[in-house]
C-alpha positions, -999 to +999 in steps of 0.1 A: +000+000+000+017+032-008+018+062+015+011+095+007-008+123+017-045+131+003-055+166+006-034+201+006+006+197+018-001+223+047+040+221+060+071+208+055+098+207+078+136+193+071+147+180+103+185+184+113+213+163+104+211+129+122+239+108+105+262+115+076+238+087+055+202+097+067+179+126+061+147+133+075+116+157+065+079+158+082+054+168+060+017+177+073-019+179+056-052+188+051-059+152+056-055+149+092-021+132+084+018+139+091+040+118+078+077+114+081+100+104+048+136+094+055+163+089+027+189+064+035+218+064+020+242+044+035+248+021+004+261+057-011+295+061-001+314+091-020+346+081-002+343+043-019+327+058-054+354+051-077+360+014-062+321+011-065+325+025-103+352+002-114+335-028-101+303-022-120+324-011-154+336-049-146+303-062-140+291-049-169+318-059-192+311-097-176+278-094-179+278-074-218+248-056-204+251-012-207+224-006-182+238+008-145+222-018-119+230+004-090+201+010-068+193+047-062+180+062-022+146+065-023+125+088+001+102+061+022+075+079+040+058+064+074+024+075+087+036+093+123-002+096+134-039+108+122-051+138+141-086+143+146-082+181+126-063+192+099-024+195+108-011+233+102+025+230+114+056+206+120+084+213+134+116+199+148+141+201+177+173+216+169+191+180+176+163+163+150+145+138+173+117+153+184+088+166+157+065+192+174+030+190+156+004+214+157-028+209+148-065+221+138-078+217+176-053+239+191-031+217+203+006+211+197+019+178+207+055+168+209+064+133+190+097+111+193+109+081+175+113+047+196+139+024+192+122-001+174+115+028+145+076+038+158+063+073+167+053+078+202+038+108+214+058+123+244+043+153+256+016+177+248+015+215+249-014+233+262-024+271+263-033+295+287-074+286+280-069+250+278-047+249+311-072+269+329-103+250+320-082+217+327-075+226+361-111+242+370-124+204+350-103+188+378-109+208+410-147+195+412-162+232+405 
């Protein structure tokens, strides 16, 4: 099933450098949708690109074929969460591994990546109004 976004692309945010090899960007919609699309490219070394050159100019000549079999990064996307409003806003944290998301219900909420490659939400932030109806919702008033 392919990924992608349905409605208007409302923001897009390029996150900070995590490693030399991967690259990050959050996009967010109209469609209630944000969705995070990383480009790996760890197979690309620029270092090792003229060893990785020859040896396909000698696969080549073994195998008499002219077409270049080297596999090309590709931007993978991953569904981070669907809000319950459109999603105006993403955002991330100077080091890159937190994604601040803010949505149509007035609420941003703070989103980090687990080790087994999931999104979890970590926090959320609240405003002035939604902190004081909060706390007059829990004092029994």
């Amino acid at each position: 099933m392919r990924i992608h976004h349905k409605d208007w692309i409302w923001d897009v945010a390029w996150s900070p450098c995590l490693s030399p090899t991967v690259q990050r960007v959050a996009s967010c919609s109209e469609d209630r949708t944000v969705l995070i699309w990383t480009l790996d490219m760890s197979g690309v070394n620029n270092d090792g690109e003229k060893e990785q050159q020859q040896k396909e100019e000698e696969e080549k000549k073994d195998v008499g074929s002219s077409k270049n079999n080297k596999k090309k990064p590709m931007w993978v996307p991953q569904l981070l969460h669907t809000f319950e409003d459109p999603v105006w806003r993403v955002s991330w944290s100077l080091t890159g591994n937190i994604l601040a998301v803010s949505s149509g219900d007035d609420s941003v909420t703070l989103w980090k990546q687990t080790l087994d490659g999931t999104w979890m939400q970590v926090s959320s932030v609240l405003d002035e109004q939604q902190q004081q109806s909060k706390s007059a919702g829990g004092s029994g008033d």
